[in-house]
C-alpha positions as CSV (number, residue, x, y, z in Angstrom):
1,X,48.4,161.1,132.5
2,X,49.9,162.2,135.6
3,X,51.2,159.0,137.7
4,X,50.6,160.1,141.4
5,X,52.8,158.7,144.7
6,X,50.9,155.6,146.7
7,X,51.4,157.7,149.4
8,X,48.3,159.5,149.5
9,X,46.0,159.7,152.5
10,X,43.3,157.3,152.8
11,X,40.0,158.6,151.7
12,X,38.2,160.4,154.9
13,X,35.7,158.5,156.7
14,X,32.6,161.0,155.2
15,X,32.6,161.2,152.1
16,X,30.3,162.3,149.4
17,X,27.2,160.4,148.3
18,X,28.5,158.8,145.4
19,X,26.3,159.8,142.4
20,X,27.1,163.7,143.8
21,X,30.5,162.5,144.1
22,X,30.9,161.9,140.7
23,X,28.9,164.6,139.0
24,X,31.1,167.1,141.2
25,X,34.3,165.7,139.5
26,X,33.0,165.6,136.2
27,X,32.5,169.6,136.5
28,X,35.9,170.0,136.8
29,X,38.5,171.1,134.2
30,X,41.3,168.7,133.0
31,X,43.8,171.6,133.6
32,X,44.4,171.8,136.3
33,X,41.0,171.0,138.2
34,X,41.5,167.0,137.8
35,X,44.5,166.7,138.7
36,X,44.1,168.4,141.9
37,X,41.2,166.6,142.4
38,X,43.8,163.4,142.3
39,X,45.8,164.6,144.7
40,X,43.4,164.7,148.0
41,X,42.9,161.2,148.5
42,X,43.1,157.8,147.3
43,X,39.3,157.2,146.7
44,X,39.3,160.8,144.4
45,X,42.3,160.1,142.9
46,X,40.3,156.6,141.6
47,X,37.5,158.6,140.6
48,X,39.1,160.8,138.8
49,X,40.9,158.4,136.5
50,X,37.8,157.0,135.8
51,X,37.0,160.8,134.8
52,X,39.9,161.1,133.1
53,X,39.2,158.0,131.0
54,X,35.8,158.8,129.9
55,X,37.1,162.1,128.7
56,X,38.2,160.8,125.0
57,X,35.8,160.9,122.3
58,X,36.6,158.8,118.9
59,X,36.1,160.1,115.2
60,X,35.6,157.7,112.4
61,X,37.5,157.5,109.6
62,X,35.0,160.1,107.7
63,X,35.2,163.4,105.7
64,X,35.2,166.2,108.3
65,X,34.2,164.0,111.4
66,X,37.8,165.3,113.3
67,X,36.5,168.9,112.3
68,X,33.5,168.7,114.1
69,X,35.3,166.1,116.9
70,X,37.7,169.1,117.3
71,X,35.2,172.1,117.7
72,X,33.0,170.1,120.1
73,X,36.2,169.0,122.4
74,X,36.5,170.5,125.8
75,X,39.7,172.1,126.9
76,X,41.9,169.1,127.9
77,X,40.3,165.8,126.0
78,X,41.9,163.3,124.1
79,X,40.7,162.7,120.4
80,X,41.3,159.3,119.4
81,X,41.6,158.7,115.3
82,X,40.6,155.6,114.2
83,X,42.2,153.8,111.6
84,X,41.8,155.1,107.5
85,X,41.7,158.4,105.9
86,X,40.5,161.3,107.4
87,X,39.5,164.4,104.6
88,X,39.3,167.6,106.2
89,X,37.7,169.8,103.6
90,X,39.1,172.7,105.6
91,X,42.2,173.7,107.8
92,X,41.8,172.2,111.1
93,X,42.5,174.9,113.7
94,X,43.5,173.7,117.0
95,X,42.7,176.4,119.9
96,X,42.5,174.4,123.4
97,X,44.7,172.2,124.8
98,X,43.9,168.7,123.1
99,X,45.4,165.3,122.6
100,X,45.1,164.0,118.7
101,X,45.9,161.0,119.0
102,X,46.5,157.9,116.2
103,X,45.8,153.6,116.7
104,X,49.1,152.6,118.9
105,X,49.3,155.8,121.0
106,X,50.0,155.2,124.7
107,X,47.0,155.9,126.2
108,X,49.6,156.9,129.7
109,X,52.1,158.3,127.8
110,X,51.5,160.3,124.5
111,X,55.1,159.8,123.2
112,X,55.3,156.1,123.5
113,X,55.6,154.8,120.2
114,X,54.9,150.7,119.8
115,X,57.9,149.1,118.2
116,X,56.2,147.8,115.1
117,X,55.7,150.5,113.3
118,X,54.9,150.1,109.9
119,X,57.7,150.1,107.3
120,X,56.8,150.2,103.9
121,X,59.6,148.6,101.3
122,X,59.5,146.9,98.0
123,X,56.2,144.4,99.0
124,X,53.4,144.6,101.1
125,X,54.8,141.8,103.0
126,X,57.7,144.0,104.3
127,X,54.9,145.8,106.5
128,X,56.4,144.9,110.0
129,X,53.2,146.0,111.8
130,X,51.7,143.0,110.4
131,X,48.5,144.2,109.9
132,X,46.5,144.5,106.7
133,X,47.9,146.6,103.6
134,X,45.1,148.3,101.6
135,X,46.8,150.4,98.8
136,X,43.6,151.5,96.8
137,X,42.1,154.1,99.4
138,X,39.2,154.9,96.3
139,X,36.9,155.4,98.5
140,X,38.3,158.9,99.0
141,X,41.4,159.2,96.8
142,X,39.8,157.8,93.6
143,X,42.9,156.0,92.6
144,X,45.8,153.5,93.4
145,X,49.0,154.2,94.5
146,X,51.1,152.8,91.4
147,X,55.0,153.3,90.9
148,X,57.4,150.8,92.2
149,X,57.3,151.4,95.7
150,X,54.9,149.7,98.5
151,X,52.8,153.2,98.7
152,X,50.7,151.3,100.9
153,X,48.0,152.9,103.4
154,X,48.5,150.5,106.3
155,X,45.0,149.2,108.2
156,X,46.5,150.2,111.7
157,X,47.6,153.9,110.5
158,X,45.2,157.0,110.7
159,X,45.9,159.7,107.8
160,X,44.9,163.3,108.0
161,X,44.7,164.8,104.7
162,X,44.0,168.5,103.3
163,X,43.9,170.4,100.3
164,X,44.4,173.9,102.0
165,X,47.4,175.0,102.5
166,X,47.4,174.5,106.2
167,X,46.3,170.9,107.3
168,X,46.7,171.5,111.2
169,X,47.3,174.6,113.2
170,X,47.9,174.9,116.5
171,X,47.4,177.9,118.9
172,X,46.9,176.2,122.3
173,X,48.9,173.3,124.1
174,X,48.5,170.6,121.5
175,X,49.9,166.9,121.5
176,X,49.8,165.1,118.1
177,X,51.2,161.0,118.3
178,X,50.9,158.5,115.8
179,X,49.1,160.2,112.8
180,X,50.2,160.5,109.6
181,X,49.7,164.0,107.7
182,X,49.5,164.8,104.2
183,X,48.9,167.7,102.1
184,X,47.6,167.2,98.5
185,X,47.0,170.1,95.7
186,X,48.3,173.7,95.4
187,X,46.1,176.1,97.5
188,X,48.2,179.5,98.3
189,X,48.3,180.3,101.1
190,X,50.7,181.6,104.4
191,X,52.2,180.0,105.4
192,X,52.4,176.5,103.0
193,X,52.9,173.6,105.3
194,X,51.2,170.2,106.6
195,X,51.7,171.3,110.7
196,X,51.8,175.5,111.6
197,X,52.4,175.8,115.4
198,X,51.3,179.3,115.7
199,X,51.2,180.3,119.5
200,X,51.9,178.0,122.7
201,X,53.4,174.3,122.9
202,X,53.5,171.5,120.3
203,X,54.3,167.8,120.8
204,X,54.8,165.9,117.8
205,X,55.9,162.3,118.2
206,X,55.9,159.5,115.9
207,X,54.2,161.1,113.3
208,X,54.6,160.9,109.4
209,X,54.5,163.9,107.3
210,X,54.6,164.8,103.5
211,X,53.6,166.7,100.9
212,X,51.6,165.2,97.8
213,X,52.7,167.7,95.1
214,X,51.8,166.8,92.2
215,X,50.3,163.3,93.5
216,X,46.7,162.6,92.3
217,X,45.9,160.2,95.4
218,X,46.3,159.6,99.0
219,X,48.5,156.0,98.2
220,X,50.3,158.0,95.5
221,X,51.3,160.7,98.3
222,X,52.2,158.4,100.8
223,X,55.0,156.4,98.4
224,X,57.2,159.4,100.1
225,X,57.7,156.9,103.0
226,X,58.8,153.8,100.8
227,X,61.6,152.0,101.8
228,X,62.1,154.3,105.6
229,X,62.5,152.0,109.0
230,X,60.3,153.6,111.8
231,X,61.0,157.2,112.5
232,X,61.5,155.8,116.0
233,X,64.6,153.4,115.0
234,X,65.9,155.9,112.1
235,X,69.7,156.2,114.3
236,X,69.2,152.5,116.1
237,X,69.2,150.3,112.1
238,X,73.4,150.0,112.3
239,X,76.3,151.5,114.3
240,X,77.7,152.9,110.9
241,X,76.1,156.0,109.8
242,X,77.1,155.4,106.3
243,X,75.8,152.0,105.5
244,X,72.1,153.1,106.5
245,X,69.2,152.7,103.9
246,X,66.1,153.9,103.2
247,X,63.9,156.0,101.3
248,X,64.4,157.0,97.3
249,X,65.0,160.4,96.0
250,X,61.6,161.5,94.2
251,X,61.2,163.3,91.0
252,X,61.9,167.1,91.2
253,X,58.1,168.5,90.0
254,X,59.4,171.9,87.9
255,X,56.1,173.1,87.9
256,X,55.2,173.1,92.1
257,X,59.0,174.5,93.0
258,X,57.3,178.2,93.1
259,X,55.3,177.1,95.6
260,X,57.0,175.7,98.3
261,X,55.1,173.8,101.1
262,X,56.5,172.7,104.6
263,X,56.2,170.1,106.3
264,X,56.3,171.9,110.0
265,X,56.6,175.3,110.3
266,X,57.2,176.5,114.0
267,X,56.1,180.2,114.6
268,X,57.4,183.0,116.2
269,X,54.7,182.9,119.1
270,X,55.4,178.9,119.5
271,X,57.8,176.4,120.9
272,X,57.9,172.6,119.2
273,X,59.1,169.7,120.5
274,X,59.6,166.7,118.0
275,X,60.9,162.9,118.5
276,X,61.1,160.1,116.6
277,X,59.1,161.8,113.3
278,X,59.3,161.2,110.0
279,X,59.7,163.9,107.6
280,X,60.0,162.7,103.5
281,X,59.9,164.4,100.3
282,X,57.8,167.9,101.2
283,X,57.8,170.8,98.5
284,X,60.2,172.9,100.7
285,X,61.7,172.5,103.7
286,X,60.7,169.9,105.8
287,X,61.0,171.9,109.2
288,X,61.0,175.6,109.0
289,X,61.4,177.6,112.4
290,X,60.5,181.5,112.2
291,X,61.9,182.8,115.2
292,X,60.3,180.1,117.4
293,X,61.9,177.7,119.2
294,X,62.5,174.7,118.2
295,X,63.7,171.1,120.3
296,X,63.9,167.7,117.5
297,X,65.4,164.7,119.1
298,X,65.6,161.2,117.1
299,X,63.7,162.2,113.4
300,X,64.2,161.6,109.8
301,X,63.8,164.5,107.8
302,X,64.4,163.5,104.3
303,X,64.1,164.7,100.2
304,X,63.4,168.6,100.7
305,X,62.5,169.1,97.1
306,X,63.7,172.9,97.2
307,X,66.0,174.3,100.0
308,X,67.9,173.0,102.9
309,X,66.0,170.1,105.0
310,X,65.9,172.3,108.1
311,X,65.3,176.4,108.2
312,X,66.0,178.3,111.3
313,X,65.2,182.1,110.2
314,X,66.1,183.5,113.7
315,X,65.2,181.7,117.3
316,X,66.5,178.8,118.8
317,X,67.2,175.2,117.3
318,X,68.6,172.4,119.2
319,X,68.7,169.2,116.9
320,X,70.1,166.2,119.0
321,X,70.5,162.3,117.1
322,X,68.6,163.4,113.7
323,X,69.4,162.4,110.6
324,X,69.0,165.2,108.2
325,X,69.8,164.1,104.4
326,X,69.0,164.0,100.8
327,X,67.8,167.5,100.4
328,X,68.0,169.1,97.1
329,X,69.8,172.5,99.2
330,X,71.5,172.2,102.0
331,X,71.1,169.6,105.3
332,X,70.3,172.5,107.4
333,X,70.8,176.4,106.8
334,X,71.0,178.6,109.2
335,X,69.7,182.5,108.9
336,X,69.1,186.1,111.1
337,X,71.1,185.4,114.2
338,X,69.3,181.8,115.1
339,X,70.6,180.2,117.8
340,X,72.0,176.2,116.8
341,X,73.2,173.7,118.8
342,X,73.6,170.6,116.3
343,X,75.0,167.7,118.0
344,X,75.1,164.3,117.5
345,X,73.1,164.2,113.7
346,X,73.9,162.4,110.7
347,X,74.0,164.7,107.9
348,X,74.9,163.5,104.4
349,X,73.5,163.2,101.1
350,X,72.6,166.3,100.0
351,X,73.1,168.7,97.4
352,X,74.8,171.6,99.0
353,X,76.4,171.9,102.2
354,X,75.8,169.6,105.1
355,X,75.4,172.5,107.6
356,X,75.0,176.4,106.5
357,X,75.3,179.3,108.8
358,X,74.5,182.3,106.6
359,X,74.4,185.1,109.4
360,X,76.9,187.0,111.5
361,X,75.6,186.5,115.5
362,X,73.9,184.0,116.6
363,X,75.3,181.5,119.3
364,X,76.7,178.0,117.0
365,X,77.5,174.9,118.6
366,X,78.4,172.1,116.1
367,X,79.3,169.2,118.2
368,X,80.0,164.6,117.4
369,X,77.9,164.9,114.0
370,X,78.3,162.5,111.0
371,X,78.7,164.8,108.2
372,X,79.4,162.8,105.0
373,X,78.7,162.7,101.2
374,X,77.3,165.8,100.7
375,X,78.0,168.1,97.4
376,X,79.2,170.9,99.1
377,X,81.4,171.3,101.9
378,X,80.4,169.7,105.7
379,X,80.1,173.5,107.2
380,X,79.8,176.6,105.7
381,X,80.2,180.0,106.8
382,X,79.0,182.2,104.3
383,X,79.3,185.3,105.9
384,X,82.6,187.7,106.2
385,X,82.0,188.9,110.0
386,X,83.4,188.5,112.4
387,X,81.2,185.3,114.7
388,X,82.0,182.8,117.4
389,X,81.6,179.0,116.8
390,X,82.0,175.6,118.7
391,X,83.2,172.9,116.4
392,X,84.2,169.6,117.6
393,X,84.1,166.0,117.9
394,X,82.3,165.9,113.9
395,X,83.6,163.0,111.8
396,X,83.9,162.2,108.3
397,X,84.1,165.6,107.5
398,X,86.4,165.1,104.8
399,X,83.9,163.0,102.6
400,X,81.8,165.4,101.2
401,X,82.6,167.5,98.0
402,X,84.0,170.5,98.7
403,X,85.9,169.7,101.7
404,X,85.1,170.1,105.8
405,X,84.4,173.3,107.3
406,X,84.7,176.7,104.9
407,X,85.3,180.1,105.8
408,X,86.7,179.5,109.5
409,X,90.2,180.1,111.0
410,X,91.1,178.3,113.8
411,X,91.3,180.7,116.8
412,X,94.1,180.9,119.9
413,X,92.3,181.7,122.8
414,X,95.4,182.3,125.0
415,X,97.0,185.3,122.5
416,X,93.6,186.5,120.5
417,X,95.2,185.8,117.6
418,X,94.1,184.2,114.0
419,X,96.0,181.3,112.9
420,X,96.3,179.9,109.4
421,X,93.3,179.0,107.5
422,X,92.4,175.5,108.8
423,X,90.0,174.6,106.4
424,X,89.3,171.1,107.2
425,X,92.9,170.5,108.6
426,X,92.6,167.6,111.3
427,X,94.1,168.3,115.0
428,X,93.1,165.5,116.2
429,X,94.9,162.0,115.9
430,X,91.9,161.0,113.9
431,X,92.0,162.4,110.7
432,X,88.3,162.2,110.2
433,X,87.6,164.5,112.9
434,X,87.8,168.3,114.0
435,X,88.0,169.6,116.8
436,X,88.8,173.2,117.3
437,X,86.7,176.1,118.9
438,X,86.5,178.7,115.9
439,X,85.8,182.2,114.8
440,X,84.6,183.4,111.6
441,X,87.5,184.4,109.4
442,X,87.5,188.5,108.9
């Protein structure tokens, strides 16, 4: 909601009759009507807060009440969920500008996120949000959750779930805060993911996401989130990047690895903007961009069962205080010319490279990341062309398997000249960082 200056002029000595007042201003469109409306004076600026207000509408935890909450919204309203399971027997498809919004979402200010969120670890007493734990859901998952883990469905949280292989896509301005999505069973379909942004903006913020696999319940699905802090204190827990916790590596399913689901997919047509999400255990990568663009600041993606964590096929990435681990691939791989700027993540834990550029143009900028116990090497440059990257200020780049940075020579500007191969060689006085701007190695 759009805070306006005190410094409006007072409200004109004729004014409307009041009932025709209001009845004018609730004609008017949230965008961009009402908030022009706000600024002509202080008495319609009151008016049409009140306006503003009324605007939200409420859905139930029921099957399909957000469908038919979503079709009868008006360009520009805010849909409240209330706490508890929402089934959506089909793909929710979201074509106006629209608010979703979960219990705990700033009413002002759609990416405010409280800070007790609700952190499931070994007990239900370890839920910090303090509110009721109910880990049955039967009602519409017919079973418990079960296994060692919380797997808890916490009274405060509101949790979309699908079985198509779409849960929520988006083709107009779209804001989606404090939700959790999940998406249970093995429809086909393109693409396979919990969140497609298809055309126009996306704002995701403090949102939970998985994939069920092979899970049989909601609380079964939702044991992908054992043991993780708040997605909006995932880089705030310590100062040392390698003594954070949190989160268990799930059992590979053989049988779903053909069928590889996202968690968000960003389209070609759409830009995404992401804070303070969490992002566990989806059946492929848990943020795919296909030549959209792409802006995550402060999330937890975690336990891609099959490829690299994050996928940039072409467009632009910018990943800023993430931490990206555990993936069984790579952190984050890089295709067809995609634009990265990767600075200031901690990377580690998984079982290829921390960071994988696999094409030849492409602007890379690979700056003050934490890049540690990972199988394969920190950086990896796979290709043989010739390509210009920024590397520096990256620590711990010599913990991980198979050394620092591969398949880069360190470039002198001054005589255009290649130098010795420097993979991994410090020039710095700190020998657990590099800092060098680099070309690719020809």
């Amino acid at each position: 909601m759009v805070t306006l200056s005190p410094s409006l002029p007072p409200s004109p000595p004729c004014s409307l009759v009041p009932h025709l007042h209001s009845t004018s201003i609730a004609l008017t469109l949230v965008r961009t009507d009402l908030f022009m409306v706000m600024c002509t004076c202080r008495a319609w600026r009151d008016a049409a807060r009140v306006q503003y207000a009324a605007r939200t509408i409420f859905v139930p935890a029921e099957p399909d009440a957000l469908l038919r909450a979503v079709r009868a919204a008006a360009p520009g309203e805010t849909i409240r969920l209330l706490p508890g399971v929402h089934m959506l027997s089909d793909e929710l498809t979201v074509d106006r500008p629209l608010r979703l919004l979960g219990p705990g979402a700033d009413d002002a200010d759609a990416g405010s996120v409280h800070a007790a969120g609700c952190a499931s670890d070994a007990s239900h007493a370890n839920c910090s949000c303090g509110a009721e734990c109910v880990t049955g859901v039967s009602d519409v998952s017919g079973g418990g959750g079960g296994g060692d883990g919380c797997g808890v469905v916490c009274a405060r949280d509101a949790v979309l779930c699908s079985p198509k292989h779409v849960v929520i896509r988006t083709r107009s301005s779209t804001c989606l805060s404090r939700l959790t999505l999940c998406r249970l069973g093995d429809d086909v379909g393109y693409p396979n993911t919990v969140v497609f942004a298809e055309a126009s903006r996306l704002f995701l913020d403090g949102c939970r996401i998985t994939c069920g696999g092979g899970a049989t319940s909601v609380a079964e699905a939702l044991h992908a989130f054992d043991g993780f802090a708040h997605p909006a204190h995932a880089l705030d827990a310590c100062a040392c990047p390698a003594a954070q916790q949190g989160g268990c590596r799930p059992p590979v399913d053989s049988q779903r690895l053909d069928r590889p689901q996202a968690g968000v997919w960003v389209g070609a047509a759409a830009s995404v903007f992401m804070t303070r999400n969490l992002i566990s255990c989806t059946m492929g990568p848990g943020i795919k961009v296909y030549r959209g663009t792409l802006e995550a600041e402060g999330n937890t993606v975690a336990y891609s069962c099959r490829g690299a964590n994050v996928v940039a096929n072409g467009g632009k990435v910018r990943l800023v205080r993430n931490v990206i681990r555990s993936a069984f691939g790579d952190g984050i791989s890089s295709w067809n010319d995609a634009e990265m700027r990767v600075e200031a993540n901690h990377i580690h834990s998984n079982t290829g490279s921390g960071v994988a550029i696999n094409s030849v143009g492409g602007e890379v900028r690979i700056t003050d990341n934490y890049v540690f116990d990972n199988a394969k090497s920190a950086v990896l440059f796979v290709t043989s062309q010739a390509q210009q990257a920024v590397l520096s200020g990256n620590m711990m780049l010599e913990q991980n398997g198979g050394g620092g940075v591969q398949g880069l020579r360190q470039h002198h500007k001054a005589r255009g000249r290649m130098l010795t191969p420097m993979h991994c060689a410090p020039v710095a006085p700190r020998r657990d960082v590099f800092d060098a701007s680099l070309s690719m190695e020809t």
